[in-house]
C-alpha positions as CSV (number, residue, x, y, z in Angstrom):
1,X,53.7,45.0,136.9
2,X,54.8,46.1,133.5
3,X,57.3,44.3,131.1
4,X,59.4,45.8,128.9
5,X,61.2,44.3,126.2
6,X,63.7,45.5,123.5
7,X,64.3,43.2,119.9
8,X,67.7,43.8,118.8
9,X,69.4,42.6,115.6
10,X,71.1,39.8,117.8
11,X,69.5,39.7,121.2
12,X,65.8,40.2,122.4
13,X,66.2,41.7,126.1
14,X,63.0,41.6,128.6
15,X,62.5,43.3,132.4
16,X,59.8,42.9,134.1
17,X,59.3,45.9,136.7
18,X,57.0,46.2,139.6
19,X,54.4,48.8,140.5
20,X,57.2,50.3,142.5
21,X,59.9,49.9,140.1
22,X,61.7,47.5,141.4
23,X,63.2,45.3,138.7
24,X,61.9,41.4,139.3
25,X,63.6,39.4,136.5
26,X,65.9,40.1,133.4
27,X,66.5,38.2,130.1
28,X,68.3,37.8,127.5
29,X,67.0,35.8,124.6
30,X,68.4,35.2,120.8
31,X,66.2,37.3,118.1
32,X,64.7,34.8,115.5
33,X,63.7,35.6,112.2
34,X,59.9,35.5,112.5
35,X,60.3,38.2,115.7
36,X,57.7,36.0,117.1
37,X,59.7,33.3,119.0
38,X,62.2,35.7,120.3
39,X,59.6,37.1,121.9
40,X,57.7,34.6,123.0
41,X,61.1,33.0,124.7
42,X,61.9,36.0,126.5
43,X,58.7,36.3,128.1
44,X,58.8,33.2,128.9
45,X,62.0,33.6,130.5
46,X,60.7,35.8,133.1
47,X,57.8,33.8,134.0
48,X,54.8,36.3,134.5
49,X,51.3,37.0,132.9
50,X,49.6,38.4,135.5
51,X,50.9,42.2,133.7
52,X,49.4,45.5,133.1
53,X,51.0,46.6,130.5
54,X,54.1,45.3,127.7
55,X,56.0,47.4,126.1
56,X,58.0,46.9,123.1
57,X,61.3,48.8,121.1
58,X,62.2,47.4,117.8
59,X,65.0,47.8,114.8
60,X,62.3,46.0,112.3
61,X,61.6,49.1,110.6
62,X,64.6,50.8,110.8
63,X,66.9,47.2,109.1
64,X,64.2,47.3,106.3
65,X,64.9,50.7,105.3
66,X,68.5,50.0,105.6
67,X,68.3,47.3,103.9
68,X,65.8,47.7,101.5
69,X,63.9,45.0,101.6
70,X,59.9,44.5,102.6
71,X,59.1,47.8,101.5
72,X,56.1,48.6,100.1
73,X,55.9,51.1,96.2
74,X,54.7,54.6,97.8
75,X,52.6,56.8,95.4
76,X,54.1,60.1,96.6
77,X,51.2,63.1,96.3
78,X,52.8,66.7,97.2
79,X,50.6,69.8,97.4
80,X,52.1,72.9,96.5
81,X,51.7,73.8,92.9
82,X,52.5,76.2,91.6
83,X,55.5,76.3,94.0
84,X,57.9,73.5,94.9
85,X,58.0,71.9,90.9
86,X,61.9,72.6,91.0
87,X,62.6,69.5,93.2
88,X,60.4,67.2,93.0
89,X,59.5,64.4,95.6
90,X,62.1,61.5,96.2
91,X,64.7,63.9,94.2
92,X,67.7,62.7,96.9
93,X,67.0,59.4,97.7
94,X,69.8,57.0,97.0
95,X,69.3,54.8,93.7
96,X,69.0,51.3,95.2
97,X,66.2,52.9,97.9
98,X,64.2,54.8,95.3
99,X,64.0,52.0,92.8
100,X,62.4,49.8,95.8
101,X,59.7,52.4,97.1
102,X,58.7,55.1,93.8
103,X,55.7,53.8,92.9
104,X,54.5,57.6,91.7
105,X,54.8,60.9,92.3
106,X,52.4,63.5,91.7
107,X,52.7,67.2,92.2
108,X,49.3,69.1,93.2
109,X,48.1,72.5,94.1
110,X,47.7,73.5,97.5
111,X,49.6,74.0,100.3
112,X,50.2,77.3,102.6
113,X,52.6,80.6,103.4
114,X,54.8,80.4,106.6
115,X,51.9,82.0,108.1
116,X,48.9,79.9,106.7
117,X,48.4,82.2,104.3
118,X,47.4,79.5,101.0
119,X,49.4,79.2,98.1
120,X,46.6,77.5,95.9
121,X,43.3,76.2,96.6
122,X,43.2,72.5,96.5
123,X,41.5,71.0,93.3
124,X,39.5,68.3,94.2
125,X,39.3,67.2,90.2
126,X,42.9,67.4,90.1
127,X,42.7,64.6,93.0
128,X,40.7,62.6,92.2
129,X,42.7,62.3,88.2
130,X,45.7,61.5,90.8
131,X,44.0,58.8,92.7
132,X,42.5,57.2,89.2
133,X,46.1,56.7,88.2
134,X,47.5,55.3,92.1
135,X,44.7,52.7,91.5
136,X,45.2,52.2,87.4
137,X,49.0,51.6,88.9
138,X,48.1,49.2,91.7
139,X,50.1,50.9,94.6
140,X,48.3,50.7,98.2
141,X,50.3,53.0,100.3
142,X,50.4,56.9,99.7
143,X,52.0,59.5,101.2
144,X,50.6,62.9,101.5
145,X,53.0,66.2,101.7
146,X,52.2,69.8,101.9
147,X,54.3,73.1,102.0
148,X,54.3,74.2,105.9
149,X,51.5,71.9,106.7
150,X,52.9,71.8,110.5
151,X,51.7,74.9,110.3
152,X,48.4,74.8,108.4
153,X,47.6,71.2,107.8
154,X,44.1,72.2,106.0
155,X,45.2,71.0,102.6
156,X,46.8,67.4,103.6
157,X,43.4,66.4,105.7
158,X,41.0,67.6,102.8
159,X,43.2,65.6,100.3
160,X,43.6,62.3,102.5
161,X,39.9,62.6,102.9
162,X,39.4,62.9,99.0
163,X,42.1,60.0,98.3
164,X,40.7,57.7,100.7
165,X,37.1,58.0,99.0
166,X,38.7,57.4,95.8
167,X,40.6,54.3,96.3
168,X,38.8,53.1,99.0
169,X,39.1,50.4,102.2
170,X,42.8,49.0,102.2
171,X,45.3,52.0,101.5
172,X,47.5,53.2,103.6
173,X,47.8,56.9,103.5
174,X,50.3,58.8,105.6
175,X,50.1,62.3,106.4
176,X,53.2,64.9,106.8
177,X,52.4,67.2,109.3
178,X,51.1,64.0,111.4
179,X,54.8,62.7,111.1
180,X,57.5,65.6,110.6
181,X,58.6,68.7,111.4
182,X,58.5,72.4,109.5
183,X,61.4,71.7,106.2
184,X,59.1,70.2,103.1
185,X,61.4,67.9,101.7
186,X,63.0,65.9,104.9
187,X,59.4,65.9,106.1
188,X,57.9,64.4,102.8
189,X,61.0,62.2,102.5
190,X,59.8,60.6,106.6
191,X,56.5,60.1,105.2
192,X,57.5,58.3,101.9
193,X,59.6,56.0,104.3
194,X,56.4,55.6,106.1
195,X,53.9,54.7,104.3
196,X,57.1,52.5,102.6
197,X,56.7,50.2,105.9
198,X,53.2,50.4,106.3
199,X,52.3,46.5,105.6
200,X,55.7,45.6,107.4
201,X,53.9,47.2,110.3
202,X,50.8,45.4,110.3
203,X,52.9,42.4,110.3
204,X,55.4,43.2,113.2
205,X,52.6,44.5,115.8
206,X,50.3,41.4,114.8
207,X,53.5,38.9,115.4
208,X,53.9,40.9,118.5
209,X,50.5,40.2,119.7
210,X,50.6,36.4,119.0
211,X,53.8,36.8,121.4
212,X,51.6,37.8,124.2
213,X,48.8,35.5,123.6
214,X,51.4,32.5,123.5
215,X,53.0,33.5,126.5
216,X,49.5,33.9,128.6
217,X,49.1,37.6,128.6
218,X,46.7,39.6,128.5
219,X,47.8,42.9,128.5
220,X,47.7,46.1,126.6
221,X,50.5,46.5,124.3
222,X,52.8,49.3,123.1
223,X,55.4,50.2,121.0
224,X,58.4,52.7,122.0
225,X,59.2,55.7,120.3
226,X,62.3,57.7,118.8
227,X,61.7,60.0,121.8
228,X,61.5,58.2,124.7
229,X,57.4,57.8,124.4
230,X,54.8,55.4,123.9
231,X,52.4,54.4,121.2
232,X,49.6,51.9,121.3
233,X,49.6,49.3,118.5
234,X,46.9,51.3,116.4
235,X,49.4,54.3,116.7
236,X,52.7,52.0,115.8
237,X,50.6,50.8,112.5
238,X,50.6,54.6,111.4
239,X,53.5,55.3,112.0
240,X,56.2,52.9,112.0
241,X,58.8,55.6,111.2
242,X,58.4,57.1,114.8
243,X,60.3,53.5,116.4
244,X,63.5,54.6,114.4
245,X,65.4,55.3,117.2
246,X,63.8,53.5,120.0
247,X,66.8,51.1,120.6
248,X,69.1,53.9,121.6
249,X,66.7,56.3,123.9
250,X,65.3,52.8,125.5
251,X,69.0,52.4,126.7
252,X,69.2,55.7,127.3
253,X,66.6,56.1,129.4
254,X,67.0,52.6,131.0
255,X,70.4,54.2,131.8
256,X,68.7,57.3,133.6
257,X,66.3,54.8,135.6
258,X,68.8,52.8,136.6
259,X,72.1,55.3,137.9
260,X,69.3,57.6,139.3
261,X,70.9,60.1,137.2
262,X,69.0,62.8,134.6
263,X,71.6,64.6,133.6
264,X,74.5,62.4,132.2
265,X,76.4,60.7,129.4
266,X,74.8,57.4,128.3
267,X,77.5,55.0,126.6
268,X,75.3,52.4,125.1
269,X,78.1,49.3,123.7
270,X,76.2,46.2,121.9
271,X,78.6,43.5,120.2
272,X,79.7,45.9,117.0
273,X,79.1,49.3,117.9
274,X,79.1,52.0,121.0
275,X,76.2,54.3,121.1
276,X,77.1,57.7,122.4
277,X,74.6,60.3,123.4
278,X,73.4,62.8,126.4
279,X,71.0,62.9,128.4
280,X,69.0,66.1,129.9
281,X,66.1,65.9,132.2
282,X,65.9,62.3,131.9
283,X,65.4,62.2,128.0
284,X,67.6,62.0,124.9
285,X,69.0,65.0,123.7
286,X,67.1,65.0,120.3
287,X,69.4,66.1,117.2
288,X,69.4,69.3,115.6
289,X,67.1,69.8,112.4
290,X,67.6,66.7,110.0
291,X,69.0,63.5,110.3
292,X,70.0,60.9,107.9
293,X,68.9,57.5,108.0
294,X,69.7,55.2,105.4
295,X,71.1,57.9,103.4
296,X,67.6,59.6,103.2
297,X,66.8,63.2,105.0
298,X,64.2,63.2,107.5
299,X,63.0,65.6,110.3
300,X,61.0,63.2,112.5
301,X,62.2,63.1,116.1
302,X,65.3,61.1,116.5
303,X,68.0,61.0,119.8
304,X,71.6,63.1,119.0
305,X,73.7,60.1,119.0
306,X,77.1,59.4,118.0
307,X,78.3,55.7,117.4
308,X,81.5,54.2,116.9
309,X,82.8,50.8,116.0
310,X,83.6,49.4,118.9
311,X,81.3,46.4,120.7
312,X,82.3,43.2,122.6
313,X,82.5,41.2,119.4
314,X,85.1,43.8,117.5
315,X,87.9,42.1,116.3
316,X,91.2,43.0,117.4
317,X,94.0,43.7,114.7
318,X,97.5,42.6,114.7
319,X,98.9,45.8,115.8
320,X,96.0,46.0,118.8
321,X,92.9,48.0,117.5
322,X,89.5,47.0,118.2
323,X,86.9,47.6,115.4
324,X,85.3,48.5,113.2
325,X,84.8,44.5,112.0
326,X,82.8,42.5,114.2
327,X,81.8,38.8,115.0
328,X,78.4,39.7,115.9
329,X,76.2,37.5,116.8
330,X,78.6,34.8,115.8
331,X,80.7,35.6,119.1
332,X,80.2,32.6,120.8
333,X,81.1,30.4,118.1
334,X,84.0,32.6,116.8
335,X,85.4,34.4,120.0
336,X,88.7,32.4,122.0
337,X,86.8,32.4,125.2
338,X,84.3,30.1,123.5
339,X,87.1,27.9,121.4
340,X,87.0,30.0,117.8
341,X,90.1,31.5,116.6
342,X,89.2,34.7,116.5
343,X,90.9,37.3,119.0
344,X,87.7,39.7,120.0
345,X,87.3,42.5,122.5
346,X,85.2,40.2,124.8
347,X,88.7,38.0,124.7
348,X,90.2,41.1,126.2
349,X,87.5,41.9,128.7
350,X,87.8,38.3,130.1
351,X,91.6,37.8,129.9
352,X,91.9,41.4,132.0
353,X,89.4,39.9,135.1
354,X,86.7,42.5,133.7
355,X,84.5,39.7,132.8
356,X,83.5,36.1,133.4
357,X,82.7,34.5,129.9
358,X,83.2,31.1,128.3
359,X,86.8,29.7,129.6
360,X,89.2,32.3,130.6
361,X,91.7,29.4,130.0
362,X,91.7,30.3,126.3
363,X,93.3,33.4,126.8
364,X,95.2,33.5,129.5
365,X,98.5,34.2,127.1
366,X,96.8,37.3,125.6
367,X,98.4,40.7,126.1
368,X,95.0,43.0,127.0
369,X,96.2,46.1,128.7
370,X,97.2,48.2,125.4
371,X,94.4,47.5,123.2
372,X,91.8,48.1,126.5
373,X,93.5,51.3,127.2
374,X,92.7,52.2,123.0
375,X,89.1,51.1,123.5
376,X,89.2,53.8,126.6
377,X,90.5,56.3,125.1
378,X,88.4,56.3,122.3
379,X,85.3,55.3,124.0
380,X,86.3,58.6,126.1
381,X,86.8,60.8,122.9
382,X,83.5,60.0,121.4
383,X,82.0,61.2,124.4
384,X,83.9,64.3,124.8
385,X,82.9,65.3,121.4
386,X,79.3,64.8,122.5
387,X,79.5,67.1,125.2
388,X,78.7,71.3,125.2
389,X,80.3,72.2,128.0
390,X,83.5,71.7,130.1
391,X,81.4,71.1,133.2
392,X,82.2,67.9,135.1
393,X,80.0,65.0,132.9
394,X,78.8,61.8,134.9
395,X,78.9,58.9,132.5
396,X,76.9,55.5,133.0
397,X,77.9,52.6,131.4
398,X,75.3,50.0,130.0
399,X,75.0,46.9,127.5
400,X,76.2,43.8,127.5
401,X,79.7,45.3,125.7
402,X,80.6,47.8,128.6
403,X,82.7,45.3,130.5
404,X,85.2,46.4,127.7
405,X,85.3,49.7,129.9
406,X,86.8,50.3,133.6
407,X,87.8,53.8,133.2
408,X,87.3,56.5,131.0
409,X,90.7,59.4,130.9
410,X,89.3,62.6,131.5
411,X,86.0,61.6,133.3
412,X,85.8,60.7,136.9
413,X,82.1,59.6,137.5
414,X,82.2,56.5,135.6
415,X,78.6,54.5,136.6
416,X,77.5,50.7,135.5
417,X,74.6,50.2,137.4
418,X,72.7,47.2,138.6
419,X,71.0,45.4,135.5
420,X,73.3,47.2,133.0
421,X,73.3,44.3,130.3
422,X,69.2,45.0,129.8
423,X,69.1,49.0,130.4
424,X,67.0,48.9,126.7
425,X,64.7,46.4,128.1
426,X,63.8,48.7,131.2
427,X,64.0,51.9,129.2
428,X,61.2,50.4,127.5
429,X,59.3,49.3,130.7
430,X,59.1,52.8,132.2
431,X,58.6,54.8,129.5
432,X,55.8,57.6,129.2
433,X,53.2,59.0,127.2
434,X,54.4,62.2,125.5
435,X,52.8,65.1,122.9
436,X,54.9,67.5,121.4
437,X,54.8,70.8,118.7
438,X,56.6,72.0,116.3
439,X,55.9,75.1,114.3
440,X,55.9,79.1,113.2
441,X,53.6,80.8,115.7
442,X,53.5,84.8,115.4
443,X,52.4,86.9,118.1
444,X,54.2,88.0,121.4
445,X,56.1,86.2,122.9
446,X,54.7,84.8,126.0
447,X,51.4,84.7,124.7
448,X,52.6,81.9,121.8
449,X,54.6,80.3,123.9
450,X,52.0,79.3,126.6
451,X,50.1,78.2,123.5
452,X,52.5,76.1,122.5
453,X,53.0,74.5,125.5
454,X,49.1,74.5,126.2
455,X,48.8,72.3,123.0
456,X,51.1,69.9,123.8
457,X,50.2,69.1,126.8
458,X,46.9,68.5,125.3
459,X,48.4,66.2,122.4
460,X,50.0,64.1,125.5
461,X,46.6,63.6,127.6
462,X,44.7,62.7,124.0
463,X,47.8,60.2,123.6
464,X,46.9,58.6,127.1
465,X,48.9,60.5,129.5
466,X,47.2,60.9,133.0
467,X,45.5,64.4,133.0
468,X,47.4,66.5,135.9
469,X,50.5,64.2,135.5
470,X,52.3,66.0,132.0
471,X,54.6,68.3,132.6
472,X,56.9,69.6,129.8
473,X,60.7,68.5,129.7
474,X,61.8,70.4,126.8
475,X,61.0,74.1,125.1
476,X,62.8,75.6,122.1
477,X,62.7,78.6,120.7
478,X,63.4,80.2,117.5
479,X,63.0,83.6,116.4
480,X,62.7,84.0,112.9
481,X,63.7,87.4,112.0
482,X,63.2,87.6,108.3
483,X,59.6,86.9,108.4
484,X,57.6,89.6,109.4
485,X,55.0,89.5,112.2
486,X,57.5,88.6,114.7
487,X,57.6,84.9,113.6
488,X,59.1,82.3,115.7
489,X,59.4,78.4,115.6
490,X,58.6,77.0,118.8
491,X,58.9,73.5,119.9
492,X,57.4,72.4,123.0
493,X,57.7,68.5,124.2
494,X,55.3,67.3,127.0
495,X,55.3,64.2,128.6
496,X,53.0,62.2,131.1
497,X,52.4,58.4,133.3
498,X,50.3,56.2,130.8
499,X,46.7,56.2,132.4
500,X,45.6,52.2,131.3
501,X,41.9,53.5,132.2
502,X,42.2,56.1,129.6
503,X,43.9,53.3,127.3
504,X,41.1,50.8,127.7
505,X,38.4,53.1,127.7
């Protein structure tokens, strides 16, 4: 039996799933402050420790970087000189985010062409200067960036190996071409932000193991990805910047598990906002090139999701309009149905028969059918602007919000499947073990691209996928025509079962 658990900003969700995939037992528990009670409540809700595995999605990361807060000064080393001095790192950060995580910046020689060609040879001296001044300055976590080190990653390793030496047992370093993909400064930027949460992750996967052992389980543990994938907790305390996303794909994929579907619309609504995104082959639609997160570029591998303010705890305006304010967590002190004075959206899904919440009493004099048919209509327009083609779309409905939602105008297949309100919860339970590359390979054409997909189905066996069980879900191509040598960027995702006796061994 696996569980599978998802820590939200309000609720912490749990499912515990057979060997067949049957779901057992769902739970919803509030999120406390110290992560580790939420947790431990919600396992203890579903009342099994006999496990094989547990695996966990999280916002931690992501709120800190949003809010700024328990981030750790980054000593920010970029190899590249005599190139890339124009701009140098942490250039467009925000104000209120760079004056939290510059510790230092250095700029370095090294780096490589588009085809691996160097720019500089790496000066070991120069280093070794650089890492006199991270320790004169007292800063513990570093992040390493080189130019095209997806490509050639030569220069990062041989200075990690140098800067580790130098300063020691202790630091954290991060490593670009471990975390992003081919674009120097959204990459750099994603490994700043990581090595930024590096002690925040030590914390959050040791308060998640004191979970288990409280609960009685003994269990391997792992941590969801942006993608879909797992990590084990030695993994998640790299790189905490590659659970950005997991709350979105869990539902997602939760979604696909539970409809049966692989090719749909996935409309994720929470108590504030509606999560929007597609699904293809049974795994998030990943967004194009960079994303923003917190206001700072990145390239690391995120779901293409579009969200909206509407969530069960939206307020409702005088003239009807739901959003973008919300109650939040506060719903069931605030909300009519519960005895506040606060008209919400879950006062409109109850008053309509849609749901059965608090005391239906409270509301029976509230006029729903206008501002339900707004929340459709918009709810319908966010995914129509997420679709790429006018063939017919199925759309499955999931979170604790979507009772907000009977129809949808323009779409006929409209799903909410069994276990809806906890879709993250299982997304988390059954996810896989996945390996994926990104970068400029020249050559012709089929011979690269069996390469590419060669390595990454390698990359998803070495992260514990069963060997004969990968298969690859997604393949992009491309051509770059004003590099010479026909150049091409391929990206190749492979994805496997988790093998525990690979785990363990």
């Amino acid at each position: 039996m696996r569980i599978g658990i998802d820590v939200g900003g309000t609720n912490t969700d749990a499912a515990l799933i057979d060997d067949d995939g049957k779901v057992l037992a769902t739970v919803k528990s509030p999120t406390t402050h110290d992560v580790t009670g939420g947790v431990a409540a919600a396992l203890a809700g579903l009342g099994a420790t006999e496990v094989t595995a547990v695996m966990i999605g999280t916002t931690h990361f992501v709120n800190a970087l949003v809010e700024a807060a328990r981030l750790e000064p980054v000593a920010a080393v970029r190899l590249g000189l005599p190139a890339t001095a124009a701009l140098p790192p942490l250039v467009d950060w925000p104000v209120r985010l760079r004056e939290v995580v510059e510790g230092a910046t250095y700029l370095c020689h090294g780096g490589h062409e588009y085809d691996g060609t160097p720019i500089s040879d790496l000066d070991p001296g120069e280093l070794r200067k650089v890492a006199a001044d991270i320790r004169r300055r007292g800063l513990r976590s570093v992040a390493i960036s080189s130019v095209f080190s997806p490509v050639s990653a030569g220069s990062e390793v041989e200075a990690a190996k140098i800067l580790a030496a130098e300063l020691g047992p202790g630091v954290h370093l991060s490593v670009s071409s471990e975390i992003g993909r081919v674009g120097l400064l959204a990459r750099e930027n994603a490994t700043i932000v990581n090595a930024a949460l590096s002690r925040l992750a030590e914390r959050t996967v040791e308060a998640f193991g004191q979970a288990l052992r409280v609960a009685g389980i003994d269990a391997p543990l792992f941590l969801s990805q942006n993608d879909g994938t797992l990590m084990d907790v030695a993994h998640a305390r790299r790189y905490p910047v590659l659970t950005f996303a997991s709350g979105p794909t869990n539902s997602m994929r939760g979604a696909a598990y539970l409809s049966g579907l692989s090719d749909c619309a996935v409309v994720d609504i929470g108590g504030t906002t509606t999560d929007v995104g597609i699904l293809a082959g049974g795994f998030p639609r990943e967004a194009a090139g960079e994303a923003l997160v917190a206001e700072v570029r990145t390239n690391f591998r995120i779901p293409d999701v579009l969200s909206i303010g509407i969530g069960g705890g939206s307020i409702i305006s005088a003239d009807g309009t739901a959003g973008p304010r919300s109650v939040g967590y506060r719903l069931t002190e605030q909300a009519l149905v519960f005895g506040g004075s606060t008209l919400t959206a879950t006062d409109l899904a109850v008053a309509a028969g849609r749901a059965a919440i608090g005391d239906p009493g409270h509301v029976s004099e509230v006029s729903y059918a206008g501002p339900l048919k707004d929340i459709e209509a918009r709810v319908a327009e966010a995914v129509d602007r997420m679709r790429t083609s006018s063939a017919p779309l199925p759309v499955v409905l999931v979170g604790g919000g979507s009772i907000l939602i009977d129809t949808l105008p323009g779409f006929a297949d409209v799903r909410r499947p069994d276990h809806f309100e906890v879709a993250n919860a299982v997304g988390a339970a059954i996810a896989q073990v996945g390996g994926e590359v990104d970068r400029v390979f020249s050559g012709p054409r089929e011979a690269v691209l069996q390469e590419a997909k060669d390595e990454a189905t390698r990359r998803a066996e070495r992260a514990g996928a069963r060997t004969g069980s990968v298969r690859i879900v997604d393949v992009e191509e491309i051509p770059l025509a004003y590099l010479p040598g026909d150049a091409t960027r391929i990206r190749v995702k492979a994805v496997g079962d988790l093998d525990l006796e690979k785990i363990n061994a």
